[in-house]
Phi, psi and omega in degrees: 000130191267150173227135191250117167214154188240141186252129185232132164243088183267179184271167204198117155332124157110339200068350176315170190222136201246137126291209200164082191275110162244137165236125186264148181048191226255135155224108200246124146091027189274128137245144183240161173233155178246169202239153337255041184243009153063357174308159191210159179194127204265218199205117171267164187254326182280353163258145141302118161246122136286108212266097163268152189252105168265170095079014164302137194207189199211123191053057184056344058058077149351050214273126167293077203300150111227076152068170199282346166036033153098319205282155172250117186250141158209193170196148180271153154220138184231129208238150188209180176241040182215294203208130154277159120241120161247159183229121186242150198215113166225137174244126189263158181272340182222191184242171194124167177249121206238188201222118138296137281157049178278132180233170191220127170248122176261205193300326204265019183090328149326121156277119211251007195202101186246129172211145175205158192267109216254148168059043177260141168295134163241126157291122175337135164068345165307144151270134148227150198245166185195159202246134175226159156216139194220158172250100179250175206274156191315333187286343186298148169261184190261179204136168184284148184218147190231128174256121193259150165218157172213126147308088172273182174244114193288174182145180180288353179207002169071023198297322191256137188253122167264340176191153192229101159266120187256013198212044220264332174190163163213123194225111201293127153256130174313000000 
């Protein structure tokens, strides 16, 4: 039996950082951590657990989840200390207009590069790509950098969230 799960990490009020385990089928012997005291706690298949959702938010922002709804994210990067290009490919699951969602995480976890695509159309099942560039400035250090995409519901404040790639690529700057 294969077991499938995805890690959600958001700012939480208060700036604490919430991990965010959904698990589909049995989950025997899953631990999670919440960030940043690394505490861990495992998830036994003999208690049944249920996961409420309080006070998720994103920037200060409420967020509604609703689930990975189908859509596919990645992203390529070709990374330099002059110029990033990331090429980011969302396969949508459904049609409608979404707000694409690149963030840049540098070594300490800090973000260091946020750009996005507000209102773009998708037809079910299109790919479509989309492009950042980023410079970063001589302070950034050199380290592993994590690139996230999320998929929003446009609007002033991006309350419903349709997908989360939270790994979407990872890449050294020199």
């Amino acid at each position: 039996m294969s077991r499938r799960f995805c890690r959600r990490r958001w700012l939480a009020t208060g700036g604490a950082s919430l991990a965010l385990l959904l698990l589909a089928g049995t989950a025997a012997g899953v631990a999670w951590a919440t960030a940043p005291d690394s505490r861990t706690e495992s998830i036994s298949a003999a208690r049944p657990y249920t996961l409420t959702l309080a006070g998720l938010s994103k920037d200060g922002v409420s967020l509604v989840p609703v689930g990975q709804q189908g859509f596919t994210t990645s992203a390529l990067v070709s990374a330099s200390r002059d110029l990033t290009r990331i090429s980011v490919a969302v396969v949508a699951a459904a049609s409608g207009a979404f707000v694409v969602d690149v963030e840049t995480y540098g070594p300490s976890g800090a973000r260091v590069d946020q750009q996005w695509f507000d209102n773009e159309p998708f037809a079910a099942g299109q790919t479509r790509s989309f492009t950042v560039e980023w410079r970063p400035p001589a302070e950034v250090p050199a380290g592993s950098y994590t690139v996230k995409v999320g998929l929003f519901r446009p609007g002033p404040d991006w309350q419903v969230l349709y997908h989360w790639n939270d790994r979407a690529a990872v890449f050294a700057l020199p």
